[in-house]
SEVO-322557 format. One record per residue (C-alpha): x, y, z; residue in one letter; residue number from 0. Coordinates in steps of 0.02 Angstrom, whole numbers, plus 50000, padded with zeros to 5 digits. Example, Ala and Ser with C-alpha at 12.3 -4.5 7.8 and 13.67 -1.06 7.14 Angstrom:
# residues 2
<east:50615 | north:49775 | up:50390 | residu:A | num:0>
<east:50684 | north:49947 | up:50357 | residu:S | num:1>
//
This chain:
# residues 83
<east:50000 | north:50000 | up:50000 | residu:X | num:0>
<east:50074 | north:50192 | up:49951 | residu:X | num:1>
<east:50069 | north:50297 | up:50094 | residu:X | num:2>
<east:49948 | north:50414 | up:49993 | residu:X | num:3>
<east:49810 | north:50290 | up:50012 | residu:X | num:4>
<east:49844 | north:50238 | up:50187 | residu:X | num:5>
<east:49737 | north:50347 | up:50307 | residu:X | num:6>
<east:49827 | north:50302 | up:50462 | residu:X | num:7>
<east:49953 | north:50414 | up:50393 | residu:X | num:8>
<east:49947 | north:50608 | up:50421 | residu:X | num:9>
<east:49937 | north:50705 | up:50263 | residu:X | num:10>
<east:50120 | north:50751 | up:50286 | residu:X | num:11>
<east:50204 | north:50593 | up:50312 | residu:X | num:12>
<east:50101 | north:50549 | up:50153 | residu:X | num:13>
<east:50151 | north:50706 | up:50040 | residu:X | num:14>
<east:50290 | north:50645 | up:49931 | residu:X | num:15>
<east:50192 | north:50493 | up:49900 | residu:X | num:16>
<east:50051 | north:50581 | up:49843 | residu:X | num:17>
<east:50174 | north:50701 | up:49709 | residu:X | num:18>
<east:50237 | north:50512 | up:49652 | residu:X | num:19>
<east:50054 | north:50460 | up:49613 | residu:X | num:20>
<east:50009 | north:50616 | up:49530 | residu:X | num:21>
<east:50166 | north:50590 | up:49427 | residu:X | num:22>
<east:50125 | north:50408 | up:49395 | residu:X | num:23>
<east:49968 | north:50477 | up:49322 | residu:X | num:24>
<east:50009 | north:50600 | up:49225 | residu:X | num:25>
<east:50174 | north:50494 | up:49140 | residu:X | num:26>
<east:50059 | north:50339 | up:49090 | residu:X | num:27>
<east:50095 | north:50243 | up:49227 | residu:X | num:28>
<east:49922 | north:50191 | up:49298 | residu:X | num:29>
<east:49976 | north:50037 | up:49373 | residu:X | num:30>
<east:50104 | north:50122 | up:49484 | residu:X | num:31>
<east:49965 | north:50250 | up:49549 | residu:X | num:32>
<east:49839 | north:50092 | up:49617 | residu:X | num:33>
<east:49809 | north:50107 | up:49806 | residu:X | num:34>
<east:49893 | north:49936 | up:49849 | residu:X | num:35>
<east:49978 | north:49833 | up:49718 | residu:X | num:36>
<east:50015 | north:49636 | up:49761 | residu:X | num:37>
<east:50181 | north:49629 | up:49776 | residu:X | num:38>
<east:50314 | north:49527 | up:49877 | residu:X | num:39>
<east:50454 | north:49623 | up:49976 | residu:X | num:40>
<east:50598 | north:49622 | up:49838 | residu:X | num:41>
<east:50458 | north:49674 | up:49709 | residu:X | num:42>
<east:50388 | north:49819 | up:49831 | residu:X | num:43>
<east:50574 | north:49886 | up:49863 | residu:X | num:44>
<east:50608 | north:49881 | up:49670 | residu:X | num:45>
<east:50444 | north:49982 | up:49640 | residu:X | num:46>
<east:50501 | north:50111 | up:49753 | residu:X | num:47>
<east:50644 | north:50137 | up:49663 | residu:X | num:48>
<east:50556 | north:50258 | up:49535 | residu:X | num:49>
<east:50471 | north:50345 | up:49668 | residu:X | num:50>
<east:50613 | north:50388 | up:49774 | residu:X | num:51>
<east:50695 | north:50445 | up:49579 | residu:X | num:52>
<east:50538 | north:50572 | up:49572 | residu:X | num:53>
<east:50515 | north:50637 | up:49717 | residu:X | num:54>
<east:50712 | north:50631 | up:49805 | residu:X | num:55>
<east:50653 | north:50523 | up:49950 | residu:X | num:56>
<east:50803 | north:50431 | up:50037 | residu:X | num:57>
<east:50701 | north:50279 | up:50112 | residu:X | num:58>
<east:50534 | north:50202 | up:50167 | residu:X | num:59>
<east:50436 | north:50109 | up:50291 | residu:X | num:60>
<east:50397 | north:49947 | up:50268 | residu:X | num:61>
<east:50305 | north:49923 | up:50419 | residu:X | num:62>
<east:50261 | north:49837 | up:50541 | residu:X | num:63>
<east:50426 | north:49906 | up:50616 | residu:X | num:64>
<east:50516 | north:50065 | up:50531 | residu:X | num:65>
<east:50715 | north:50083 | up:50479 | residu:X | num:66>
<east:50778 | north:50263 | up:50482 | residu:X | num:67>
<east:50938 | north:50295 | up:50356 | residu:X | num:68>
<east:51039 | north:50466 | up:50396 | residu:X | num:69>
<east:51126 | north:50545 | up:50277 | residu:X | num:70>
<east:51276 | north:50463 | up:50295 | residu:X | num:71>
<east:51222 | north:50305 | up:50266 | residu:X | num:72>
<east:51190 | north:50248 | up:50457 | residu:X | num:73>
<east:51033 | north:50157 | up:50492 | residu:X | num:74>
<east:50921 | north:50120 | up:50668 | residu:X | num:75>
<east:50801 | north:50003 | up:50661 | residu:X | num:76>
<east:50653 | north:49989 | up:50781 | residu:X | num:77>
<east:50462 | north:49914 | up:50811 | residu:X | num:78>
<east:50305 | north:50007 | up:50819 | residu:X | num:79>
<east:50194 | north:49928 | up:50918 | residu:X | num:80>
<east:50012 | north:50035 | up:50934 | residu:X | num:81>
<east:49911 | north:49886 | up:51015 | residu:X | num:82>
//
């Protein structure tokens, strides 16, 4: 699922995904603007590859837990748990 069409997400957290949907659109890429697409992890990472091209994202989440990158390359790596 993009982050545009997930509505746990606040608008912000969800912005850049929204600009890579509007540019899937608009390019003649309808497939890549579909709320959820069935996809396995290695096929979900490779999709985001364009996205993060379009919009200059440096990662995503790919839930249930989150991995921050810094700028140098450095990651942290933790759970959410909202139960």
């Amino acid at each position: 699922m993009w982050a545009w069409a997930n509505q746990s997400l606040l608008p912000d957290m969800s912005r850049d995904s929204r600009s890579f949907c509007e540019w899937a659109e608009a390019n003649g890429h309808p497939g890549l603007a579909q709320p959820e697409i069935d996809a396995d992890e290695q096929t979900a990472s490779t999709l985001a590859a364009p996205a993060f091209r379009v919009t200059g994202a440096t990662g995503y989440d790919k839930g249930p837990g989150a991995t921050l990158t810094e700028a140098d390359g450095s990651a942290s790596t933790f759970d959410i748990d909202v139960s």
